[in-house]
N, C-alpha and C positions, 0 to 999 in steps of 0.2 A: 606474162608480158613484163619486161626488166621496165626499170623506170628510168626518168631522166632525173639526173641531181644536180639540187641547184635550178635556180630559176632560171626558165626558157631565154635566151637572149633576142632579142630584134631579130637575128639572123636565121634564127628557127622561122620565127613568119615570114621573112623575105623570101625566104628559100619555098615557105609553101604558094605561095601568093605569084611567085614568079612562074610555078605549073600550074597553079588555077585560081582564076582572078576571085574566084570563088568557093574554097575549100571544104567548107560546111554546109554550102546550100542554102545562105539564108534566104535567099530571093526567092526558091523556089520549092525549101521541106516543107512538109506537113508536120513536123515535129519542131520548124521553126514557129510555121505560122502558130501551132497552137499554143507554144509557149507565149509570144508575143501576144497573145489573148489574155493568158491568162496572167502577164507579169503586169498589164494595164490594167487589170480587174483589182491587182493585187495593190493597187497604190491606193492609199486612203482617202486623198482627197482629190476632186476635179482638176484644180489646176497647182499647179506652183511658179512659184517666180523666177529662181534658177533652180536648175539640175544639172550634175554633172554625170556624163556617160561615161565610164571606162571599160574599154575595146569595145570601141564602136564598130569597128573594121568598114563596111560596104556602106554601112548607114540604114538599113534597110527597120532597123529598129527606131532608129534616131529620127528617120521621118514622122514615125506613129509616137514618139515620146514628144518629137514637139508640137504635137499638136495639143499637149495638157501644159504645155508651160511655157510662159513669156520669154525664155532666156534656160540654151544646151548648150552648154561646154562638150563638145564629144571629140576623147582623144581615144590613140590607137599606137602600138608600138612602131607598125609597121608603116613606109610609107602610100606605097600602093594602094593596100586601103582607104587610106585615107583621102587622094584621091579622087577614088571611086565613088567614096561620101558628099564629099566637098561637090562631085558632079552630080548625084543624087541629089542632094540638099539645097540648091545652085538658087533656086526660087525661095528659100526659108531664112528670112534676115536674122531671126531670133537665135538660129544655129551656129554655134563658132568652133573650128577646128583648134587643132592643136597637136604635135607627136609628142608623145611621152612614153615613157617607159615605167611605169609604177612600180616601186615605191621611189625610184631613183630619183627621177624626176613627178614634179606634181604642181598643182597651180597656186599661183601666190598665197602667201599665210592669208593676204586679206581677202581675199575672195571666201565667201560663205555661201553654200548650197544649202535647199529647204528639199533636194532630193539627190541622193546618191547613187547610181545603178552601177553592183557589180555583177555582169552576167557573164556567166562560161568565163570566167577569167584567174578569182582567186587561184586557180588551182594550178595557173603555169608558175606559180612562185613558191619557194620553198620556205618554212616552216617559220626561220627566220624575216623575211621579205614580208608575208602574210600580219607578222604582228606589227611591223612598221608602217605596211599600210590600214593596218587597226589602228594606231594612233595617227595616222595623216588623215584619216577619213573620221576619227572621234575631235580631231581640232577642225576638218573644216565642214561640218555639217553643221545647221544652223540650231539654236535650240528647237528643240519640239520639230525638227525636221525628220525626215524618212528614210532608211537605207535598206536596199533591195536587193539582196544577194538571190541569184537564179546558177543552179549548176549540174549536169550533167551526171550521175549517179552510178553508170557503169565502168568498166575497166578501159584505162587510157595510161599509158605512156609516160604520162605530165607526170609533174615533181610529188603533188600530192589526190588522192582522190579527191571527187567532189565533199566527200561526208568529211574527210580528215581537213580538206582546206577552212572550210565552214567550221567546223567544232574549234578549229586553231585562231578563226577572227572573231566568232561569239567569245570565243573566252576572253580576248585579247582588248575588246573593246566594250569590256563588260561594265566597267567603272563609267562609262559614258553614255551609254542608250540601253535600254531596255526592250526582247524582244518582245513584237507584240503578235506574229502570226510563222506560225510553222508548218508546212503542209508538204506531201514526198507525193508526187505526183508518180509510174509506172517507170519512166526516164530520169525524173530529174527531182530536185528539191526546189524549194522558195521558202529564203529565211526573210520576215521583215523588221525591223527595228526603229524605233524611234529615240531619238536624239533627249538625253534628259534637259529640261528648260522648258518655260511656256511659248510656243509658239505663237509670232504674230498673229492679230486679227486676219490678217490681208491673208494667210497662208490657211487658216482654218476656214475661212468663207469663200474662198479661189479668186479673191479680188486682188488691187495689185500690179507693179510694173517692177521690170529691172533692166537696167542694161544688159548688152550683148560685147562681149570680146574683141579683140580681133580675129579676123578671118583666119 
């Protein structure tokens, strides 16, 4: 299978999104639902304050992430998914959208997250893109916060495989968080990391409030 060079642009998922509002199945795999099991098992503490999602797409995750935490930034390249979120999510204040295109775009310097999810995602970006977004996600994680890499382990298309995009943001982001859990599931991996610094009281005990975004 040839690969794609250079990271996937917007128009790669517009183009899939506009044949099927739902390309991967999240709403409805068994190899979604059991990852989404296991990537909330995989977070370390109960709740957190903000987190931010990248490629949220349908939201179908983003409902079950915000129910551990005050405050989801959840962006997406494409706009139809997001959409589809925004009417998923329609009942959950603490939720705020946003399209971005990572590393290109990203959310203000001042914003600071206590959790970061990158699922099925590093891997649409190429090798270059991957270490920019290791330093965008090592400046806006919080001290002693979380970062959640989830990725798909077989043969795709995408710029880099899941194990090469991983190995490219571990290394990349290594002067800044320390990994603390590694595990290769049949399908897939889960890398987790923690941010170096002490984390607040309120983020280790789940107590705690933050604002929410714009819509």
């Amino acid at each position: 299978m040839s690969r794609h060079h250079g990271s996937l642009p917007p128009a790669y998922f517009d183009a899939l999104y506009a044949g099927d509002p739902d390309p991967w199945r999240f709403a409805e795999s068994d190899y979604e639902r059991q990852k989404y099991t296991a990537t909330l098992a995989a977070l370390p503490h109960p709740r957190y304050r903000s987190a931010l999602e990248v490629g949220c797409s349908i939201g179908v995750f983003t409902r079950q992430l915000a129910a551990r935490c005050d405050a989801v930034l959840a962006v997406d390249a494409a706009a139809a998914p997001l959409a589809a979120a925004r009417l998923r999510c329609a009942d959950l204040a603490q939720v705020a959208f946003a399209q971005m295109q990572v590393p290109r775009d990203w959310p203000a310097p001042a914003e600071r997250f206590d959790l970061i999810l990158l699922s099925e995602v590093v891997y649409y970006l190429d090798a270059a893109d991957v270490r920019r977004l290791a330093e965008q996600v090592g400046a806006a994680v919080a001290p002693g916060g979380d970062i959640l890499l989830v990725h798909w382990t077989g043969e795709t298309d995408y710029p880099l495989s899941g194990d090469e995009a991983t190995a490219i943001f571990l290394a990349a982001i290594a002067g800044r968080a320390e990994v603390t859990l590694s595990q290769r599931m049949p399908a897939y991996r889960m890398d987790r990391l923690r941010a170096f610094g002490q984390a607040p009281h309120a983020l280790a005990d789940g107590s705690g409030c933050a604002g929410k975004g714009p819509r």
